[in-house]
Phi, psi and omega in degrees: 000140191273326210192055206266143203268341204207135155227131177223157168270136186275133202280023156247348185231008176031045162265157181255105183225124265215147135256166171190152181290141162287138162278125177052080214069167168073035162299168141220167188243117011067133203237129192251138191209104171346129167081352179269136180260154185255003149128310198297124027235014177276345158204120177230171183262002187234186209223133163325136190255140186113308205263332187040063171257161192283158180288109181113183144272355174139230176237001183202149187205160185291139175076352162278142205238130170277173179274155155301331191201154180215142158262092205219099018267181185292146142215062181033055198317154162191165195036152201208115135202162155311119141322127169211139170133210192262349195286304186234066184321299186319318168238053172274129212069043161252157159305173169228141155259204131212142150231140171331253172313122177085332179099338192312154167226126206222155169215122196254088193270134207246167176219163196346076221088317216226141181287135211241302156232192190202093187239131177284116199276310192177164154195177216022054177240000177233001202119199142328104161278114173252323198235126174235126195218136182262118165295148165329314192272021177074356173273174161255150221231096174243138165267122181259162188235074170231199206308288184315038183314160167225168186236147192207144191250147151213130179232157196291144182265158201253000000 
């Protein structure tokens, strides 16, 4: 792995699962599984930054685990967890992203594996996503991290 921004466990199949930066492009999502190698730096989705000449061998390779989701261009994953409670019954057991770049907040529903939806929650309305976290109290939680950061609540409107 080149750069992992996030890990969180499905909080029904205690699989364990990872994002990480890319270079210059070629963010990923990743299903993390004893014995497996996952590729860096013999094959990625990202390109040397300036010269943006390839990494490698190239994006596959025999015995390397593809990613679940790749991202091109980056948008700078960061914070990872499970949806869970009484709070956002609708996506429960989706994922959450956050991103660097841009600002994005992503939701990610998955079915044996494999992403099932993919929703752009938002982006550029807060900053920076460095962190996404589900609170006790079942809202959801993002840290942004620039100069003025905020801890930002989101809860189901009434």
């Amino acid at each position: 792995h080149r750069n992992v921004q996030g890990i969180a466990i499905h909080p029904v199949t205690s699989e364990i699962w990872a994002h990480e930066h890319g270079p210059q492009g070629g963010d990923e999502l990743n299903l993390i599984q004893s014995g497996k190698n996952y590729g860096w730096p013999v094959i990625t989705y990202g390109v040397n930054y300036i010269i943006g000449t390839m990494i490698g061998e190239g994006t596959k390779k025999k015995g390397m685990e593809q990613p679940i989701f790749t991202w091109i261009p980056s948008i700078g994953t960061s914070g990872l967890t499970f949806i869970s409670g009484n709070t956002f019954t609708k996506w429960d057991n989706n994922l959450l992203i956050g991103g660097l770049k841009n600002g994005h907040l992503i939701r990610v529903a998955l079915k044996e594996n494999r992403i099932l939806e993919y929703e752009e929650i938002f982006q550029n309305r807060f900053g920076r996503i460095r962190d996404v976290r589900i609170g006790k109290d079942g809202n959801i939680y993002l840290l942004t991290d620039e100069s003025n950061g905020k801890l930002i609540r989101l809860s189901i409107a009434n």
